[in-house]
VEXLO-27783 format. One record per residue (C-alpha): residue number from 0; residue in one letter; x, y, z. Coordinates in nm, 4 decimals. Example, Ala and Ser with C-alpha at 12.3 -4.5 7.8 and 13.67 -1.06 7.14 Angstrom:
{0 A {1.2300 -0.4500 0.7800}}
{1 S {1.3670 -0.1060 0.7140}}
END
This chain:
{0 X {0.0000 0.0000 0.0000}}
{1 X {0.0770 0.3704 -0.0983}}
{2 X {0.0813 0.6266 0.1666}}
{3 X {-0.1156 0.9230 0.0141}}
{4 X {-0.1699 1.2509 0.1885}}
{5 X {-0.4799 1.4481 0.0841}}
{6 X {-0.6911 1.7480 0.1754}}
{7 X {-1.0938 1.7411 0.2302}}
{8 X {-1.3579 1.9740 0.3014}}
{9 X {-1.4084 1.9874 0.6843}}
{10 X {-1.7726 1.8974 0.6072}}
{11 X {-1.6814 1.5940 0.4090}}
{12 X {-1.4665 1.5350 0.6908}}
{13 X {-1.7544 1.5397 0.9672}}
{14 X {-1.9704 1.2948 0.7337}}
{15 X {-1.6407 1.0507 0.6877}}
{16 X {-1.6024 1.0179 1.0894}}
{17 X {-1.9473 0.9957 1.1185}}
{18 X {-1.9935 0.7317 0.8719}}
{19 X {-1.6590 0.5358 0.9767}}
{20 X {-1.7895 0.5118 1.2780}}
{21 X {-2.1317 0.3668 1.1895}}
{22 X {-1.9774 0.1287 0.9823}}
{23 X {-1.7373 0.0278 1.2672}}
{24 X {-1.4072 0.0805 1.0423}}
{25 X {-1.1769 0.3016 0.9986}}
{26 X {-1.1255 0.6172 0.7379}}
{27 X {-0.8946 0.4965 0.5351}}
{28 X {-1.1057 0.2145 0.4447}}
{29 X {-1.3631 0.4187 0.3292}}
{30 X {-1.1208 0.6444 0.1532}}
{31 X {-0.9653 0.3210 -0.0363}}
{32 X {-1.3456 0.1863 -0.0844}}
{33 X {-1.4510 0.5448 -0.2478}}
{34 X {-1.1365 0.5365 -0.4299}}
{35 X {-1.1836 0.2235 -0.6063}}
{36 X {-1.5850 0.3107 -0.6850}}
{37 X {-1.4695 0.6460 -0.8889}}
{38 X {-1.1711 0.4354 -1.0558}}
{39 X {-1.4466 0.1798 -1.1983}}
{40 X {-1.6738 0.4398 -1.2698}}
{41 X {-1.4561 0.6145 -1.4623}}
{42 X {-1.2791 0.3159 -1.6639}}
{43 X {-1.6141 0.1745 -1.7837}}
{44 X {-1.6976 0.2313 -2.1277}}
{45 X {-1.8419 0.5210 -2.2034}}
{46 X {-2.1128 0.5412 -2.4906}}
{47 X {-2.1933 0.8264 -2.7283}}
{48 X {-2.6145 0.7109 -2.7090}}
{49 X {-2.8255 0.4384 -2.6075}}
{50 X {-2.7866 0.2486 -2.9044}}
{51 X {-2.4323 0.1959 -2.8341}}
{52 X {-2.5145 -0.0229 -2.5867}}
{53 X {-2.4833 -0.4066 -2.5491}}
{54 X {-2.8374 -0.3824 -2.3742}}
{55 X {-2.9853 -0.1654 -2.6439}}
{56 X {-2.9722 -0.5054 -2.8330}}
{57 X {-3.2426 -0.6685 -2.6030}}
{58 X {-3.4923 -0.3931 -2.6647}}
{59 X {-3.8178 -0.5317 -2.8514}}
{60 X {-3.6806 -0.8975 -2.8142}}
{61 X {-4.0170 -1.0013 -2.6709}}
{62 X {-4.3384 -0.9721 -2.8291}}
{63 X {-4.6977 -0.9078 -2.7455}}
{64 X {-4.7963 -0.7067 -2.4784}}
{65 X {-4.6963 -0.8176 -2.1166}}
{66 X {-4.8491 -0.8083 -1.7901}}
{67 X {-4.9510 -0.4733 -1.7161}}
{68 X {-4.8159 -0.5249 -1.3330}}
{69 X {-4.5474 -0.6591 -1.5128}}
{70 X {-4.3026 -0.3894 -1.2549}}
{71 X {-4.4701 -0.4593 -0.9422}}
{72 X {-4.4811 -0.8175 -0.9227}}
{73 X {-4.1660 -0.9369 -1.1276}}
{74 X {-4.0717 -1.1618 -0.8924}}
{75 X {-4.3890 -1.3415 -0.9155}}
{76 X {-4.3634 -1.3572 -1.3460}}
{77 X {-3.9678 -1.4942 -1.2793}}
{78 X {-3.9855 -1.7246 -1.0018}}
{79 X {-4.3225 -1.8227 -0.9305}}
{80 X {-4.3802 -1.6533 -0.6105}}
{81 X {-4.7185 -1.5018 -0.5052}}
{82 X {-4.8045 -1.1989 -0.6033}}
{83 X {-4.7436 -0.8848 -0.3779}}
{84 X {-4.9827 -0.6555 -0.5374}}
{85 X {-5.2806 -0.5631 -0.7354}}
{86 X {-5.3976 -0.3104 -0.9462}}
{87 X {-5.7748 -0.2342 -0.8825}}
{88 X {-5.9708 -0.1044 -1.1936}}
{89 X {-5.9341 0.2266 -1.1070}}
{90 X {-5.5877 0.2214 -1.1212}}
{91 X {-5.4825 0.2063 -0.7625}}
{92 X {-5.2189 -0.0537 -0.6499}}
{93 X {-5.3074 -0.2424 -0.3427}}
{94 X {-5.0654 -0.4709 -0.1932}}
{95 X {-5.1682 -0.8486 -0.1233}}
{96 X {-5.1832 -0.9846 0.2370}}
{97 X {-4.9458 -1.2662 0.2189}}
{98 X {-4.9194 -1.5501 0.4467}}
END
């Protein structure tokens, strides 16, 4: 490891005690952890529009209209699991009592 010496806002230095000591560790870890974040942020590929995307390539894949509570209750269209909620006619979105 690289000793680095660095200079912070006294108010980002107030949140980074406060937070190391939530967290139960200390500083520098959360300096290193921060660190790392912004590094990998900032080496993956950047894209000039959506299109450019590898995702952009699953867009329209399926067809038909789906479920229209399709957000709300995705876990119970992929795994099979009850559903948490309903959507009354009206529009409102109730969710289920589960056992």
């Amino acid at each position: 490891m690289k000793r680095k010496q660095i200079y912070i806002e006294e108010s980002q230095e107030e949140r980074l005690k406060r937070l190391a000591a939530t967290r139960g560790v200390p500083e520098a870890a959360l300096i290193r952890e921060a660190v790392a974040a912004y590094l990998t942020a900032q080496e993956a590929p950047q894209f000039e529009s959506m299109e450019d995307t590898p995702l952009w390539k699953i867009v329209g894949i399926a067809t038909g209209p789906g479920p229209i509570d399709g957000s709300l209750n995705h876990d119970h269209y992929i795994y099979g699991v009850p559903k948490k909620y309903r959507i009354t006619r009206t529009g409102k979105v109730i969710r289920n009592k589960l056992p």
